[in-house]
C-alpha distance (Angstrom), angle and dihedral (degrees) to the residues before:
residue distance angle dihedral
X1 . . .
X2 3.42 . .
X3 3.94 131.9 .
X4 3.66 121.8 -116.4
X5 3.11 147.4 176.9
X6 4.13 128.2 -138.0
X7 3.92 117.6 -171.0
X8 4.54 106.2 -178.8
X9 3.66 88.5 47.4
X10 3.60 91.8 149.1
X11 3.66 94.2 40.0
X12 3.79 128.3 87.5
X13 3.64 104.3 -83.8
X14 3.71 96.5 22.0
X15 3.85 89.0 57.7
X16 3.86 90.5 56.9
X17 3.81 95.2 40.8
X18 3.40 94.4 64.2
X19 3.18 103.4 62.4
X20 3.40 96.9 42.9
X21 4.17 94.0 54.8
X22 4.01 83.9 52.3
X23 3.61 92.9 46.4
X24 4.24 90.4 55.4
X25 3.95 85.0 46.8
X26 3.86 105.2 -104.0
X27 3.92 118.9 135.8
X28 3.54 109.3 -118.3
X29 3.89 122.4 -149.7
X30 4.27 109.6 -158.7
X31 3.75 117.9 -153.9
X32 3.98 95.3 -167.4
X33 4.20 124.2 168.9
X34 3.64 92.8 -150.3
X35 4.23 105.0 39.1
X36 4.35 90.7 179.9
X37 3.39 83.3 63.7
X38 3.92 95.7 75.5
X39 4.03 87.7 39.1
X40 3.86 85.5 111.9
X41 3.91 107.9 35.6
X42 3.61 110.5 104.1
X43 3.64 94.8 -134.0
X44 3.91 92.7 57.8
X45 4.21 95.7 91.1
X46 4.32 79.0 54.5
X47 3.81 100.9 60.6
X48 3.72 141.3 48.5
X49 3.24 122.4 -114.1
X50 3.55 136.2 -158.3
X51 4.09 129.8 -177.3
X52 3.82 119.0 -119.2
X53 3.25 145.4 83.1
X54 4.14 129.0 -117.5
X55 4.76 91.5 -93.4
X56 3.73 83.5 60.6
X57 3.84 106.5 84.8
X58 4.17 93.4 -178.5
X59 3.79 86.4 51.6
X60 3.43 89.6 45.9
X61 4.18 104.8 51.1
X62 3.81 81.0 40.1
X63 3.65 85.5 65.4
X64 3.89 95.0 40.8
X65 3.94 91.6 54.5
X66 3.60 99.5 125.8
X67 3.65 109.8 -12.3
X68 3.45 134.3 135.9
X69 4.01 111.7 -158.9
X70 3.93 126.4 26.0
X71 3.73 125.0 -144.9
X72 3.97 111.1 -158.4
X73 3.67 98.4 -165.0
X74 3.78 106.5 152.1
X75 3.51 132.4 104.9
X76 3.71 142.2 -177.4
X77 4.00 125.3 -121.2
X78 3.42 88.4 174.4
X79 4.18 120.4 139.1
X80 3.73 120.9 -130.2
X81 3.84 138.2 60.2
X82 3.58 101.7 -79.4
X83 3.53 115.1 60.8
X84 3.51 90.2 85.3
X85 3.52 84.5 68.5
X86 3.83 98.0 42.1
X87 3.75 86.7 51.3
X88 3.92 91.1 50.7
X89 4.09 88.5 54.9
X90 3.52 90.3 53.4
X91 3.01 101.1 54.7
X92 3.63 93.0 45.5
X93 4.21 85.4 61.4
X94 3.62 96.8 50.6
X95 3.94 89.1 47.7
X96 3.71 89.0 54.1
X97 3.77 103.9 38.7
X98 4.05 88.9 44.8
X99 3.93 94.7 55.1
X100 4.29 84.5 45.5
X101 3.60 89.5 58.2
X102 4.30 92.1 44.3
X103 3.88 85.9 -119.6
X104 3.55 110.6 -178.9
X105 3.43 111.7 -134.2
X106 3.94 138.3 -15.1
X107 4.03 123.4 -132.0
X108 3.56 115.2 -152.0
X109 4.19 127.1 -173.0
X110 3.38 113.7 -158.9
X111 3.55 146.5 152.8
X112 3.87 135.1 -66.2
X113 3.62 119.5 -113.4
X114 3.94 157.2 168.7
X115 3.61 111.8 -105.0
X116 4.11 104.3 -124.1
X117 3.79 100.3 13.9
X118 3.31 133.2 119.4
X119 3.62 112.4 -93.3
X120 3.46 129.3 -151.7
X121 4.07 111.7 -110.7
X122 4.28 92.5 -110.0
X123 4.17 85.4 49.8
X124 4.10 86.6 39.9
X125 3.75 81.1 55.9
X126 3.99 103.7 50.8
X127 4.41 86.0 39.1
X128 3.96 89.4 55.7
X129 3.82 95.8 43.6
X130 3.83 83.1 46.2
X131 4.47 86.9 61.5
X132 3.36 90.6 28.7
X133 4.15 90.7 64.9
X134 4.40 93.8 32.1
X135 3.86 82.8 52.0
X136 3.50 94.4 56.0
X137 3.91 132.9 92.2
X138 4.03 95.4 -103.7
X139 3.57 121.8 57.5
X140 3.72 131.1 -95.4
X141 3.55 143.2 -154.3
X142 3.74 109.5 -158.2
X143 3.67 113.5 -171.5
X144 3.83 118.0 179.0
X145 3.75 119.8 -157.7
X146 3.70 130.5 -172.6
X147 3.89 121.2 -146.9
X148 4.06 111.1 -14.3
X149 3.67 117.0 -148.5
X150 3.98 119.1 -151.0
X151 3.33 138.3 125.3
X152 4.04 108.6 -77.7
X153 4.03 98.8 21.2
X154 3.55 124.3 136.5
X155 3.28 97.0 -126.1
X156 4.10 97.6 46.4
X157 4.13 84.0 56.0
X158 3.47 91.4 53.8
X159 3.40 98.4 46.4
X160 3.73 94.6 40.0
X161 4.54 95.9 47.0
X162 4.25 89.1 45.0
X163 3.87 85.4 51.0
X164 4.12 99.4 46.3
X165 3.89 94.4 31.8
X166 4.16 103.7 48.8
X167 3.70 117.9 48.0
X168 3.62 92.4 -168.2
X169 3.63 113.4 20.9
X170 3.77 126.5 -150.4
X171 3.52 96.0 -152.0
X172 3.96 138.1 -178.2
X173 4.00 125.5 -98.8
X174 3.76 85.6 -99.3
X175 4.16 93.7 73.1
X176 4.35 82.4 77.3
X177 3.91 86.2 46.9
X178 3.97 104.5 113.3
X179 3.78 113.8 -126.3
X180 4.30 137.3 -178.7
X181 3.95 102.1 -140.6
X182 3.88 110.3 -159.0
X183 4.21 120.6 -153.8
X184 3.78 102.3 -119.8
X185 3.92 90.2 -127.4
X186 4.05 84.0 66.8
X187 3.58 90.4 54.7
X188 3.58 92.1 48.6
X189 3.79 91.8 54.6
X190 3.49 95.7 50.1
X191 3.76 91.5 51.5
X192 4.05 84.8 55.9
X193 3.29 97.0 47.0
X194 3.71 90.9 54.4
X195 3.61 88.9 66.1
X196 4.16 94.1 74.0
X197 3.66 97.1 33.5
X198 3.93 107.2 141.2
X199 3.74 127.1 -149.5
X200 4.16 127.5 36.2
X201 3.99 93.1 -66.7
X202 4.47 99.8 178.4
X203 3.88 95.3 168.3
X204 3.65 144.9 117.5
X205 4.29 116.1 -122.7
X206 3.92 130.5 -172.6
X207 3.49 119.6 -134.8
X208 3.89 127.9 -173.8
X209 3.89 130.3 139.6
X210 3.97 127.6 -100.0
X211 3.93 94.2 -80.5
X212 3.73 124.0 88.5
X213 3.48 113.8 -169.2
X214 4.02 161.4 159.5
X215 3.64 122.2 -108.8
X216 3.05 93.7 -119.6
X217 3.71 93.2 50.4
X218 3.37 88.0 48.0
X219 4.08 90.3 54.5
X220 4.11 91.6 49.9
X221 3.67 93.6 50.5
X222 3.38 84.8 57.4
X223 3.82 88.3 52.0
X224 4.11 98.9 53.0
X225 4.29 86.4 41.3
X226 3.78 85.1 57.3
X227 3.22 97.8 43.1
X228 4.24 98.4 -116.4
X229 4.10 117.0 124.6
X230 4.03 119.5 -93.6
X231 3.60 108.9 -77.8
X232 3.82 123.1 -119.7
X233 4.48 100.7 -122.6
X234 3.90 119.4 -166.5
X235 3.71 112.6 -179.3
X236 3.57 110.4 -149.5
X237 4.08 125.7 -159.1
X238 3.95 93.2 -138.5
X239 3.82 105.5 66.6
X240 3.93 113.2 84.3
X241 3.16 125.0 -175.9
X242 3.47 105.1 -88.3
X243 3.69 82.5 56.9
X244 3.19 96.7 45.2
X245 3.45 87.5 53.3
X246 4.02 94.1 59.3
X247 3.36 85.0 50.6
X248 3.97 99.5 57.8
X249 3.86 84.0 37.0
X250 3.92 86.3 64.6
X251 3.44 104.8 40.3
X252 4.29 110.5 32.1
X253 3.79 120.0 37.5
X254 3.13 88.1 -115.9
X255 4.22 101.8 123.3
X256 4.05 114.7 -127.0
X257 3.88 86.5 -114.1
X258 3.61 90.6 69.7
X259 3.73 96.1 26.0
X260 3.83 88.6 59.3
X261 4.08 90.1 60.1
X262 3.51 106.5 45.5
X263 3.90 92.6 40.1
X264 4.06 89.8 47.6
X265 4.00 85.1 51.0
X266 4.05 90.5 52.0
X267 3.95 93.1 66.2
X268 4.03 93.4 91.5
X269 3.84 136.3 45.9
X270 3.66 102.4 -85.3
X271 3.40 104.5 -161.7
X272 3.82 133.1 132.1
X273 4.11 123.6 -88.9
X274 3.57 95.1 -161.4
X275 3.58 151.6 8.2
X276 3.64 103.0 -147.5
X277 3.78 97.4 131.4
X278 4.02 88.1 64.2
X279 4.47 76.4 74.7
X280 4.00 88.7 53.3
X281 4.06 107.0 32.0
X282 3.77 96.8 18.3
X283 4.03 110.0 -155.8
X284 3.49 122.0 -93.0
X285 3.82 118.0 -87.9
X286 4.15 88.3 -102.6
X287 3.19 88.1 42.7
X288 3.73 133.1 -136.4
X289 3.94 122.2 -26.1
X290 3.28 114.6 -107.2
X291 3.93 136.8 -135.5
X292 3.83 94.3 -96.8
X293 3.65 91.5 46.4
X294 3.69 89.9 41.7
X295 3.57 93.3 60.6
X296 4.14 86.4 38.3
X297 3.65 84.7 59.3
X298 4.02 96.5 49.1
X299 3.67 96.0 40.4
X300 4.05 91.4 53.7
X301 4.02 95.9 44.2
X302 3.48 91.6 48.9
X303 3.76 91.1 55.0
X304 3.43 93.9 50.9
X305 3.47 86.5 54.9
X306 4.36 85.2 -114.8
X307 3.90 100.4 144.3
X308 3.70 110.6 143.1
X309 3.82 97.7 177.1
X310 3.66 139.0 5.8
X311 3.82 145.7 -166.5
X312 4.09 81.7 -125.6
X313 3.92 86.8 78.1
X314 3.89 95.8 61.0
X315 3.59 116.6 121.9
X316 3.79 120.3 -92.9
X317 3.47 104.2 -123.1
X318 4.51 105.6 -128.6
X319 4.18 78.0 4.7
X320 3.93 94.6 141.9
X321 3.93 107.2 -105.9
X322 4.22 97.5 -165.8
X323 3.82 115.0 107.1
X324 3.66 117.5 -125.9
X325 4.01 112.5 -75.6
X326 4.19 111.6 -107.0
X327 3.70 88.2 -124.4
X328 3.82 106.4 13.8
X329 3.71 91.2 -178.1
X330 3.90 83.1 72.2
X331 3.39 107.0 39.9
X332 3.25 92.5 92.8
X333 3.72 101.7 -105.7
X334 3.79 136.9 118.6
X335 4.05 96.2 -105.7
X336 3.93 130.0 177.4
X337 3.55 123.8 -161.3
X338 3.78 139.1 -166.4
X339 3.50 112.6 -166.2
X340 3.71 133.2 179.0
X341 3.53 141.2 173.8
X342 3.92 140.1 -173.5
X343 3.37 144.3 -179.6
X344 3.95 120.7 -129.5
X345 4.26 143.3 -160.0
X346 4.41 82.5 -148.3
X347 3.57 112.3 89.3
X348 4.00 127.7 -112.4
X349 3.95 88.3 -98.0
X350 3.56 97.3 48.6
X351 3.91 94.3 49.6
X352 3.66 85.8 46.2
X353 4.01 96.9 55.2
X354 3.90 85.2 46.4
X355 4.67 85.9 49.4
X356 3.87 86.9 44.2
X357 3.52 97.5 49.4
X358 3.60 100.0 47.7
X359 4.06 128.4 130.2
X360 3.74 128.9 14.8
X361 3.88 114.3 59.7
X362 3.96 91.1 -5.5
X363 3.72 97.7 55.0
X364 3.25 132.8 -151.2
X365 3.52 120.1 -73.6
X366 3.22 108.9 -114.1
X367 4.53 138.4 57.4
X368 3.58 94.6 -19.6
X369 3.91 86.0 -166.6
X370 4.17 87.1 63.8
X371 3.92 87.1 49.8
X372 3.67 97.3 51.5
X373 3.90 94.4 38.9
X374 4.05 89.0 52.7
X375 3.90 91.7 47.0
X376 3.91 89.6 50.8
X377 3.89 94.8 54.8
X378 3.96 87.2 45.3
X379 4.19 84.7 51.2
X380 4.11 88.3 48.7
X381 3.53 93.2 47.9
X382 3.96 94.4 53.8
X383 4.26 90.7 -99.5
X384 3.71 128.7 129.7
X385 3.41 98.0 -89.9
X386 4.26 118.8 -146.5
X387 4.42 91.5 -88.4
X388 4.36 89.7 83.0
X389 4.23 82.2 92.0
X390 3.25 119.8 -170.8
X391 4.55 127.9 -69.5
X392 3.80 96.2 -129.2
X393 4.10 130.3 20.4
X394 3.38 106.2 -128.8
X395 3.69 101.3 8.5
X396 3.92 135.4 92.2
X397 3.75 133.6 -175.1
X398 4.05 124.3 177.8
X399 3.59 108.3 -84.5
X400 3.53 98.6 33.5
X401 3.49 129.3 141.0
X402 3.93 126.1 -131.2
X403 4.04 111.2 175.4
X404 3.76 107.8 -61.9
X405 4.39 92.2 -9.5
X406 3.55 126.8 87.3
X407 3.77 115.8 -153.5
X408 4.07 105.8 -110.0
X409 3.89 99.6 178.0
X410 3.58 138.8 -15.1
X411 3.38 134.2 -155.5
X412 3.89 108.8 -178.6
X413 3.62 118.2 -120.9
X414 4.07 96.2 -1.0
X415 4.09 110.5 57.4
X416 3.81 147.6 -7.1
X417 3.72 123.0 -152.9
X418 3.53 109.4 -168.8
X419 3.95 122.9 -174.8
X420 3.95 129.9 -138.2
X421 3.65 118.1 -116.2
X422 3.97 86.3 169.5
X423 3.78 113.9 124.3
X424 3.95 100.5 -109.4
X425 3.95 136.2 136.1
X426 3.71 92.7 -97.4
X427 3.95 148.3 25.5
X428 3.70 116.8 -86.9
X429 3.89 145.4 174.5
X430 3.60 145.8 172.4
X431 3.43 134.1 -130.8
X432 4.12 129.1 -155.7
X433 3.54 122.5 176.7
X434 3.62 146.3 154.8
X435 3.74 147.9 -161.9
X436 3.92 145.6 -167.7
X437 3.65 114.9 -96.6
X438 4.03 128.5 -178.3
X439 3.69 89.5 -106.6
X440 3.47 100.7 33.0
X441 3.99 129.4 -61.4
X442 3.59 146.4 -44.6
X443 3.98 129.5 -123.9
X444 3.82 118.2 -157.8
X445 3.64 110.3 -169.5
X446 4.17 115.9 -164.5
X447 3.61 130.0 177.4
X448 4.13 117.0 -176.8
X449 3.58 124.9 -166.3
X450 3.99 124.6 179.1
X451 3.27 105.2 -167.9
X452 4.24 129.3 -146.0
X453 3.74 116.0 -131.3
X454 3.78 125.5 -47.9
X455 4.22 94.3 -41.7
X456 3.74 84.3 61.2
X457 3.70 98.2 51.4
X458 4.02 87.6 46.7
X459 3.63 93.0 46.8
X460 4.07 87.6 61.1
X461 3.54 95.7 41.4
X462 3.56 88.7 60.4
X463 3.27 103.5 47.5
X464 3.71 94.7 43.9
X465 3.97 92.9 93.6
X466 3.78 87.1 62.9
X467 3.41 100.5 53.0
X468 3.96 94.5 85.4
X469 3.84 83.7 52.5
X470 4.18 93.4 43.2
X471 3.85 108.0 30.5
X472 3.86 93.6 25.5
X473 3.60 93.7 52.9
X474 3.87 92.9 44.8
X475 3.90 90.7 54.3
X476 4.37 94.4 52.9
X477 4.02 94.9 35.5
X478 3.39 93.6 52.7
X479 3.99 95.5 50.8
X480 3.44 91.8 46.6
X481 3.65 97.0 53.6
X482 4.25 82.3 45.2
X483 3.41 83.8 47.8
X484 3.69 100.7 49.9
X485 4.00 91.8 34.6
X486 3.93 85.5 61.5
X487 3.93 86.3 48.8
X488 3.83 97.4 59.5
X489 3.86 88.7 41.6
X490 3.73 92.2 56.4
């Protein structure tokens, strides 16, 4: 057994790591910002957890107590010039606080990337965390990976919505770029194999599956995998990447803040130097997946409705982070409420399997047209947008994420909070619950809004004629579909 450490535990690859280390019988230590967010994992009863995130240096050596490998798994998609910077710092603390504890050895994942190029500033940022950690007193395994393929990544959405959406894309200079995709469960099993590595190893090592190929290769795999004809590609000198980026921003769910990143990263070869670790973690007899079976892989777990993780989860950046007050009406704040309450024929478990269900492909019961024209101004403004869906179907765990909502609390079969990551002058939520009645059940239907200054009062005001047509029509579509779920059952 050995101790580690996993920062990005609620992230995409953190989320799957965990499980993994626990499954090969190391005691895993999570330094998490947001702990309710692993209320629901089944894993979370199995770790410890401590609160912080990687610019608090007490959080941090609180974490380190005792541990004998570090996983540095979290990244910024933040906008500006000075996350680089923030990053750097960050870095700098875990260094320090890991060789204060006598940790072991550090694992880093980071990105892919041409030796002497110019880099764009969010693959700057992962290549100077990368020295930053070999520099340092403990030692590090660095391994850079190119574009990872799995079921719920960023960059398999992108690649997957540009494919099904544009029958003949118009498409950037970086479609002819040359890139090494890697399946995510490769990445994964060089992260646990890191665990047991013997010796001193202090190096960097590129990792990236069997296929080398074009973007736009890459997209028209996808297409014959998914069963959808090859797609026609013209690369065109005039889209950059901030472009670009507009133009993944309209047509994927993808948001531009993470668009902006993985485009900016596609402007050079990406392709691996080396092949070094193959002399540390040799391959697996059948070798590593490749891209076609990658996206095999994907395609069939999201079917099955298998998802473990999912770029959806990333945190909103200025998405409010504060649970709903107890008793908002005390809490000192300005707070308007519309709440609504029926009675219903369906039973409590059929109104709940309508609640639990809600968003994503199903919808949300009430004028679609008001949905989609909110989640386009929350796309314009640099938000979210109502496209990120929804992991699972018919399933929900606390920190979820269904379109523009985030999953607050759950309690099964009795109420959903959910929490707006929308971008709006204000913090607001909605509430959905249900309980058995004599003849049936009872829906109560809240939504809360606290409002911030005078643009937040105006912002309710104006959308207070629509509520009938929002709320209202949430309330009797939902029942009915209850209603008419309990039907077919009978």
């Amino acid at each position: 057994m050995t101790r580690v450490l996993v920062t990005g535990a609620t992230g995409y690859i953190g989320g799957r790591l965990v499980p993994q280390l626990l499954e090969a019988g190391h005691e895993v230590t999570c330094l998490v910002r947001s702990p309710w967010k692993l209320t629901d994992v089944p894993w979370e009863d199995r770790v410890r957890v401590v609160e912080g995130d990687l610019s608090d240096a007490d959080a941090v050596r609180r974490a380190m107590a005792g541990v004998d490998v570090a996983f540095y798994l979290v990244h910024s998609m933040r906008a500006g010039t000075d996350f680089g910077a923030a990053e750097k710092r960050d870095a700098t603390v875990f260094s320090a606080a890991a060789a204060d504890a006598g940790v072991g050895r550090i694992v880093y994942l980071g990105g892919l990337h041409p030796a002497g190029a110019r880099l764009s500033p969010h693959l700057a940022s992962r290549a100077a965390i990368g020295r930053v950690l070999l520099d340092g007193a403990v030692p590090a395994v660095v391994f850079q990976a190119g574009i990872v393929i799995g079921s719920g990544s960023a960059s398999f959405e992108m690649i997957r919505h540009l494919t099904e959406v544009l029958p003949y894309m118009p498409a950037p200079r970086w479609v002819l770029h040359r890139v090494q995709p890697i399946a995510v469960r490769d990445v994964l099993r060089y992260l646990t194999a890191s665990v047991t590595l013997a010796g001193d190893i202090n190096r960097p090592f590129d990792i990236g599956g069997p296929d080398v190929l074009r973007y736009g290769q890459m997209m028209n795999g996808y297409a014959v995998e998914a069963g959808l004809r090859q797609r026609p590609i013209a690369a065109l000198p005039v889209l950059t990447p901030w472009l670009a980026s507009q133009w993944v921003n309209l047509v994927t769910p993808v948001p531009r803040r993470i668009a902006v990143p993985i485009i900016a990263s596609l402007q050079n070869d990406c392709v691996a130097d080396e092949h070094d670790i193959d002399r540390v973690i040799p391959p697996p007899a059948e070798g590593l997946l490749s891209y076609r079976e990658a996206v095999r892989l994907a395609l069939r777990r999201e079917r099955d409705g298998k998802v473990e993780t999912s770029w959806q989860s990333a945190t909103v950046p200025g998405a409010p982070s504060d649970p709903l007050p107890s008793d908002p009406d005390w809490s000192g704040h300005a707070v308007r409420i519309d709440e609504r309450e029926r009675s219903s024929g369906a039973s409590a478990e059929s109104v709940w399997a309508i609640i639990e269900s809600i968003g994503g492909a199903n919808g949300w019961y009430s004028s679609p047209i008001a949905w989609a024209v909110r989640g386009w101004i929350d796309r314009i403004a640099g938000g979210v947008g109502m496209r990120r869906g929804r992991r699972h179907p018919s399933r929900l765990a606390t920190g979820d994420v269904i379109d523009v909502w985030r999953v607050e609390s759950i309690d099964r079969g009795r109420r959903l909070r959910l929490r707006a990551e929308m971008r709006m002058p204000g913090r607001g939520w909605l509430e959905l619950g249900v309980e058995p009645a004599q003849t049936g059940s009872v829906y109560r239907q809240r939504a809360v809004f606290i409002p911030k200054g005078l643009a937040g009062r105006l912002y309710w005001a104006v959308l207070l004629p629509f509520h009938g047509i929002i709320f209202g029509g949430m309330v009797a579509s939902i029942l009915h579909a209850a209603e008419r779920s309990g039907e077919e059952r009978a």
